[in-house]
N, C-alpha and C positions, 0 to 999 in steps of 0.2 A: 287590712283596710275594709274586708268588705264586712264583717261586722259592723266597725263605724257605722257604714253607710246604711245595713238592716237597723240599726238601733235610729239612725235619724227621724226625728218629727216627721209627720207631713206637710211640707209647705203651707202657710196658709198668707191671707193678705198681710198680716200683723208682725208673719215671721221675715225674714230675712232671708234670701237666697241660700239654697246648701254654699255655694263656690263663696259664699262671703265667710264662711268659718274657717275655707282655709288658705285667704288670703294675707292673713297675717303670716302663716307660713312658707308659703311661697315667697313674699316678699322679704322677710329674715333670710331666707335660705339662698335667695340670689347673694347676698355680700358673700354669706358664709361659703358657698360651691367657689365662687369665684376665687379665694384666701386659700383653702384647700389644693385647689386645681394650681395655682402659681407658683404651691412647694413643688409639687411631682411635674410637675405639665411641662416645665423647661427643662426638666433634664435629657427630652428627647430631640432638644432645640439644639443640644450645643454644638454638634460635628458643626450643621450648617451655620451658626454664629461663627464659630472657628474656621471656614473654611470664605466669608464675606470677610470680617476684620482681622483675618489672619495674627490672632491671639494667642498666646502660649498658652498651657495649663491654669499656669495662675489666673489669669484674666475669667477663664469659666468655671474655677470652681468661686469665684468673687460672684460673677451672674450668679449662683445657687445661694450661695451664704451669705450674699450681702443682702437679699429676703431676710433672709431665716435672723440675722444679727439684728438686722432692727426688729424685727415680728418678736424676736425673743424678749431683746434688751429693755423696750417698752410694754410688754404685755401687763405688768405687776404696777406699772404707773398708771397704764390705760385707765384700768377696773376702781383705781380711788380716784382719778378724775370724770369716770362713770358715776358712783355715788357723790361726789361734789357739786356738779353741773348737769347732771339727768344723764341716763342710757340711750335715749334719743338724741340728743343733741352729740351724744361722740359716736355716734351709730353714725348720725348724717354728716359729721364731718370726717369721720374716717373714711365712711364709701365715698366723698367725694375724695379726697387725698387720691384715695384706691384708684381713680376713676382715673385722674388727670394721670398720675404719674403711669397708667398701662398706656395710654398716648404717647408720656412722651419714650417708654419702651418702645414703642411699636415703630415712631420715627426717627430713632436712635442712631446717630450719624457715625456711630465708631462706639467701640466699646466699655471707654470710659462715661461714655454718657447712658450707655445701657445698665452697667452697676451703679452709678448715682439714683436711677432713676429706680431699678428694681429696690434700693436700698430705700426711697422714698412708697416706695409697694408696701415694703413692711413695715414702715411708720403707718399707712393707712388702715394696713390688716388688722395692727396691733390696737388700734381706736376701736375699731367697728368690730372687732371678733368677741371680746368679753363683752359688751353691752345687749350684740345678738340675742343669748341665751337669755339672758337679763328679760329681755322686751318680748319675747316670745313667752318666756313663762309669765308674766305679769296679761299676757292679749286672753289669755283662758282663764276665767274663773271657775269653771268646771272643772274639777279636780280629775273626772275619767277621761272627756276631753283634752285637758292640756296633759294626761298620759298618753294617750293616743298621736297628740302632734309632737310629743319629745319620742314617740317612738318613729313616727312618720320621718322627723330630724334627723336620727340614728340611721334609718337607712340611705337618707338621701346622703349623710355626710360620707358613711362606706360606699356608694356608688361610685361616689364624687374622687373620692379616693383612688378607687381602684379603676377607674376610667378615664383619668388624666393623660396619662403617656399615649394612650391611644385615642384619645381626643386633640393630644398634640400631633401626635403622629399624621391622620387625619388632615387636619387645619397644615401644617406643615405642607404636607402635599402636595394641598387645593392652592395654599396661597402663600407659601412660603412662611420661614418661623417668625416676622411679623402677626402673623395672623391670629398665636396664642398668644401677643397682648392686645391686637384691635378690636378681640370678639368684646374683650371688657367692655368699652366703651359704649355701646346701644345696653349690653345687662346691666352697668353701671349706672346710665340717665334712668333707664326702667326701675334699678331699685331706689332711686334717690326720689323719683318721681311719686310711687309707691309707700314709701316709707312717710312723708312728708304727709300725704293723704289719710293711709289705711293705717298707722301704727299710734297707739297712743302712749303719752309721753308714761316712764314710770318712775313712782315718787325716788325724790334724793334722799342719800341719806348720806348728810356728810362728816368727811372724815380726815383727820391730818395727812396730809400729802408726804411728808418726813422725804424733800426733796434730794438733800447732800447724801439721804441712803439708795434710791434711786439715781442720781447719778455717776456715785460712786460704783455700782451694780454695772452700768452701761459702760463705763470705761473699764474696769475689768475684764467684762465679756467683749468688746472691742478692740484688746490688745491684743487677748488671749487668741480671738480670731487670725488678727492681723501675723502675729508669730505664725500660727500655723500654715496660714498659707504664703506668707512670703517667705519663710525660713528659705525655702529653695530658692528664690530667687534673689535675695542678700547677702547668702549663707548663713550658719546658723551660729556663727562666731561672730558674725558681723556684730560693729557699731550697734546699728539702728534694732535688729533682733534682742541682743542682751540689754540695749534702754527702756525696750519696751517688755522686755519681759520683767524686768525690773518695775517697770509700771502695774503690770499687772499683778505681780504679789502683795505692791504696797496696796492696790487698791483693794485684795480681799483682804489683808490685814486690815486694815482701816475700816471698811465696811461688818467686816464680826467684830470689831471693838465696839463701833457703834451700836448694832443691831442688842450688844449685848446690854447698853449701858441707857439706849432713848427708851422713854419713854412709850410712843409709838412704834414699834421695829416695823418694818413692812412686811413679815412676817410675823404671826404671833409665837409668845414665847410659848405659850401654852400647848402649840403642836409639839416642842421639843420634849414634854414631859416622857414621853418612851425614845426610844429606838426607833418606831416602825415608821415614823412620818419620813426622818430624814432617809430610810433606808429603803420604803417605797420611790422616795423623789431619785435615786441611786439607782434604782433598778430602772425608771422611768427615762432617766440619762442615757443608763447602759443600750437597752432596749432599741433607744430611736437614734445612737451612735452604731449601731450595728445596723437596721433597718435601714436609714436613708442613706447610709455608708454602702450598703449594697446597693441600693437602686439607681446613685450614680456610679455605680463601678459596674452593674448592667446596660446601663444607656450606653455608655464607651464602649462597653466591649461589643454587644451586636453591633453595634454600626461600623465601628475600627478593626477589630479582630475576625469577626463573621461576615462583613461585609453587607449589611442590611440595612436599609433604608430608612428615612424615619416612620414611615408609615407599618413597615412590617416590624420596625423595632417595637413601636406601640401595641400592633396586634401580638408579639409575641410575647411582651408582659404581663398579660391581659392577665391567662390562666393564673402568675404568679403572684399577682397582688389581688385576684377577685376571690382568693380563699379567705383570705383575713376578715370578711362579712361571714365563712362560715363558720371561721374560730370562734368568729365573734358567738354565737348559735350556741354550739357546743360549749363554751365557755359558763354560760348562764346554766345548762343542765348538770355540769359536772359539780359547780357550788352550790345547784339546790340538793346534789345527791348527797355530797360530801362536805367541802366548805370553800371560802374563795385560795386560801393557802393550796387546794390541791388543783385549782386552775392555775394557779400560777406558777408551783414549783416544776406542776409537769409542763405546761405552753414552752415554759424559756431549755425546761431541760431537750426539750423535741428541736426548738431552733438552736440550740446549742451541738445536738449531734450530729445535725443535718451540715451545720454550719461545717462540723468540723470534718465530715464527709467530704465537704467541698473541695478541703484542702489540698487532697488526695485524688478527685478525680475529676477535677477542672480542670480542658486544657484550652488552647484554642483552637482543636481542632474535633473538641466533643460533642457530640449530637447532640440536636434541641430539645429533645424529647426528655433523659436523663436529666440534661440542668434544669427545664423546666420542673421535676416533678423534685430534685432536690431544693432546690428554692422553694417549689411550692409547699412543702411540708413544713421546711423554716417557717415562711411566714403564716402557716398555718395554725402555728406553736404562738408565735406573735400574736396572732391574734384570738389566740385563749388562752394570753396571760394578760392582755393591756386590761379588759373590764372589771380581771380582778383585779390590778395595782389598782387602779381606778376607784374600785368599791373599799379598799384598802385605808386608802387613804380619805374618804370618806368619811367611815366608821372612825377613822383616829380622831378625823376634826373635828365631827359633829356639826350639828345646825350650825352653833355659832359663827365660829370659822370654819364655813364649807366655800365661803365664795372665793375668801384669803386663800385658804389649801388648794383648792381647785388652780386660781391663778396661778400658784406657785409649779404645782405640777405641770400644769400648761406651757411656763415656760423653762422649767428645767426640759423638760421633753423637748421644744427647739433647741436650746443650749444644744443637747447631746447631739439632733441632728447637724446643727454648723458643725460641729467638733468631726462628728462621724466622716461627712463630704471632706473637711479639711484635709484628717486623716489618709482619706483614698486618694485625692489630690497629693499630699507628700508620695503617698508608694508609689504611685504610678508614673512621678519626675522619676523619682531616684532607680527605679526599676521599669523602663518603658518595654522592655520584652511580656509577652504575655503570660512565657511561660515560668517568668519570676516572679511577676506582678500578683498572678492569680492566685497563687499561694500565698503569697506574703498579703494579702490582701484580707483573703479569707481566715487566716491565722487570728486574725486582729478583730474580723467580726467574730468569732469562734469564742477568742477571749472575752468580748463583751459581754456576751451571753452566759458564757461558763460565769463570767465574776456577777451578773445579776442573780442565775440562780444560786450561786454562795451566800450573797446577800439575802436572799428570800430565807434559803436553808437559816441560817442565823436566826433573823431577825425578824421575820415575818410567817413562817410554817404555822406558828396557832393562831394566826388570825383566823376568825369566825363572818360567815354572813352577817351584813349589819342590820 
C-alpha cells in the first residue's frame, strides 16, 4: 500500500480527498468482514451457547450450518437477482436482512430461535456477498487503482478470516457470546448508512431467473443438510431420515434433468465442455469439507478436551488459520515459477499428509505446540491450493461466464463446508470419547483431501496460468 500512496496526486482544490478513494472500500468491505467473520467467529461461541440453553450436539452444529445452508442455498439466486434489480439495491437489502437478523441472534431466548435467526444471517450474507465485488469493481475506473483495491480486499478478507475465533474469543470474554452478534449491529447501520451515500448504483444486466431450478437446488441442499445432522437424533432408519433422504435424490434427479433440458440452466452448459470445471468445483467441495470440518472439531476440542477458555481457544487458533494468507503468498510464486496445477496438486498433497499425520498423533492429551504446527502446515497446504482452484476455474470460464463460475464455485465451497461441520457433528455423537473421536474424525478430513488431490491428479494437473 505504500506504493499506492507514493504514486498518489497531490491534493489540490479540484481534487478530492486521498480517504475519499478509499471509501468505497472500506464501506464494501464492512458487509463483506462481517459475512466472513459469522462462518468462523461462532464456532468459538458454542461451549458457552451449550452450557446457557443446554443443547445437544445437534442444536450447535444447526447454529453453524444453518448459516452456511442458507449462505450456500441462495448464493447462485442472489447474483441473477443482482443483475435484474442492480448490485446496490441487493447489497442494501442484504446488509439490512444481515443487520436485523444479528439482533435478533444476539437477543435469542432459547436456541431455536438462535438457528432461525442465524439461518436468516445467511439469507442476508447470500444477497449482499455476490453484489459486494460487483459494486466495488464497477466504484474504480482506473484499471491500476481498482488493482490495488481488489488487492487491498484480498487482504482484508484473509485477516478477516483468520482473526474471527479470536475476535470471538475476545468479544466472548468481554461480554459474553451475545457480543459476536451485537458488534453487527452499529458495523451494520454504518455500512448501510455508507453504502446508501458513498456507493454508486451498478448498471443491470438482466437475466432469466429459471426459478424451479433454484429452488429445486435449495430443497436438495436442505434435506441433505437436514439427514446429516439429525440422522443421530431420529436414527438413521427412522421414518423421517429415509422420506427425506428420498427428497433429496428426487430433488438432484429432477434438478440435472432440468439444468440439462432449459434453456437458461443456472449454470451454463458451456462450463461442462471439459472435465476440469466440474472437477475444480469437486475439489472446492472437498477442500472446505475438510477445512471447516476441522475448525469445528478444533473449537470443541480446546475448550471440552483441553479445558481452554473461549478467549485462549481463539488465541490459540490464531497461529493455525493466520498461515493460509501465507499460502496464499507462496501460492502466486509457485504458478508464476511453474504453473497453477503445481500450486494446487502440491497445497492439497501437504494438507493431505499432515492431515493424515494427525490420525496417528492426536490425542487428548498432546501438547499445543505439535497440533498447532500440524494443523498449521494443513492449512498451510490450503491455502496454496484454494488461489489456484480459484485461477482454475477462471481460465475454464472465461470472461463470459466468469461471474456464473465464480457463483457456482462460491457456493459449492459452502455446500462442502455444511457437509464437512455436519459430518464432525455425526463422529463426535456416535464417538464422544476423544480418543475415538480424533481419529475417526481426522480419517475423514485426510480422506477429503486425499480424494481432491486425485481429482486434481486426473483432471486438472495441465492446467496452465490463465
Amino acid at each position: 500500500m505504500r506504493s499506492a500512496c507514493h504514486q498518489a496526486p497531490t491534493p489540490s482544490l479540484d481534487a478530492p480527498p486521498v480517504i475519499a478513494g478509499w471509501l468505497p472500500l472500506v464501506t464494501l468491505a464492512i458487509g463483506f468482514v462481517m459475512a466472513m467473520l459469522d462462518v468462523t467467529v461462532v464456532n468459538v461461541a458454542l461451549p458457552s451457547i451449550a452450557v446457557q440453553f443446554t443443547v445437544p450436539l445437534t442444536d450447535l452444529v444447526w447454529i453453524v450450518d444453518g448459516y452456511t445452508l442458507t449462505f450456500a442455498a441462495l448464493l447462485l439466486v442472489a447474483g441473477a437477482l443482482a443483475d435484474r434489480y442492480g448490485a446496490k439495491t441487493l447489497y442494501l437489502a442484504g446488509l439490512g436482512v444481515f443487520t436485523v437478523a444479528s439482533l435478533l441472534c444476539g437477543l435469542a431466548p432459547d436456541a431455536n430461535t438462535l438457528i432461525a435467526a442465524r439461518m436468516l444471517q445467511g439469507v442476508g450474507a447470500a444477497l449482499f456477498m455476490p453484489s459486494s465485488l460487483s459494486l466495488l469493481t464497477h466504484a474504480y475506473d482506473d484499471e491500476q487503482v481498482r488493482n490495488r483495491m481488489l488487492a487491498a480486499w484480498s487482504a482484508i478478507v484473509a485477516v478477516a478470516g483468520a482473526s474471527g475465533p479470536l475476535l470471538g474469543g475476545v468479544l466472548i470474554h468481554q461480554f459474553g457470546w451475545r457480543g459476536i452478534f451485537l458488534i453487527n449491529i452499529p458495523l451494520g447501520l454504518a455500512g448501510l448508512w455508507l453504502a446508501r451515500r458513498r456507493i454508486q448504483a451498478a448498471p443491470r444486466r438482466p437475466r432469466a431467473l429459471n426459478p424451479v431450478s433454484h429452488v429445486l437446488g435449495v430443497v436438495a441442499l436442505s434435506s441433505l443438510c437436514f439427514v446429516l445432522i439429525q440422522g443421530n437424533a431420529y436414527g438413521w432408519t427412522s421414518a423421517r431420515i429415509a422420506g427425506t433422504t428420498v427428497l433429496c435424490v428426487a430433488a438432484v434427479a429432477l434438478l440435472v434433468r432440468r439444468e440439462r433440458r432449459h434453456a437458461d440452466p443456472i449454470i451454463p452448459r458451456a462450463l461442462f465442455a471439459t472435465t476440469q470445471f466440474a472437477a475444480a468445483n469437486g475439489v472446492g467441495f472437498l477442500i472446505n469439507l475438510a477445512a471447516y470440518g476441522q475448525l469445528f472439531l478444533l473449537s470443541l476440542f480446546l475448550q471440552h478436551a483441553r479445558g481452554a477458555d473461549a478467549l485462549q481457544t481463539g488465541i490459540q487458533l490464531v497461529p493455525m488459520l493466520a498461515v493460509f494468507s501465507i499460502g496464499n503468498l507462496i501460492s502466486g510464486r509457485v504458478s508464476a515459477r511453474w504453473n497453477v496445477s503445481a500450486s494446487l496438486l502440491g497445497g492439497i498433497s501437504l494438507a493431505a499428509a499432515m492431515s493424515a499425520a494427525g490420525i496417528f498423533a492426536f490425542s487428548p492429551d498432546i501438547a499445543y505446540w505439535p497440533l498447532a504446527i500440524v494443523v498449521a502446515l494443513a492449512n498451510l497446504g490450503v491455502g496454496i491450493a484454494v488461489p489456484a482452484m480459484t485461477s482454475v476455474v477462471m481460465q475454464v470460464s472465461g470472461k463470459r461466464h466468469a461471474n456464473s463460475a465464480a457463483a457456482a464455485l462460491n457456493a459449492n465451497r459452502q455446500s462442502g463446508a455444511l457437509v464437512g461441520v455436519a459430518v464432525m457433528g455425526t463422529i463426535l455423537h456416535l464417538l464422544p470419547d476423544w480418543n475415538a473421536s480424533l481419529p475417526a474424525a481426522y480419517t475423514v478430513i485426510a480422506i477429503g483431501y486425499l480424494a481432491a488431490a486425485v481429482l486434481t491428479w486426473r483432471h486438472l494437473r495441465r492446467a496452465r496460468n490463465a
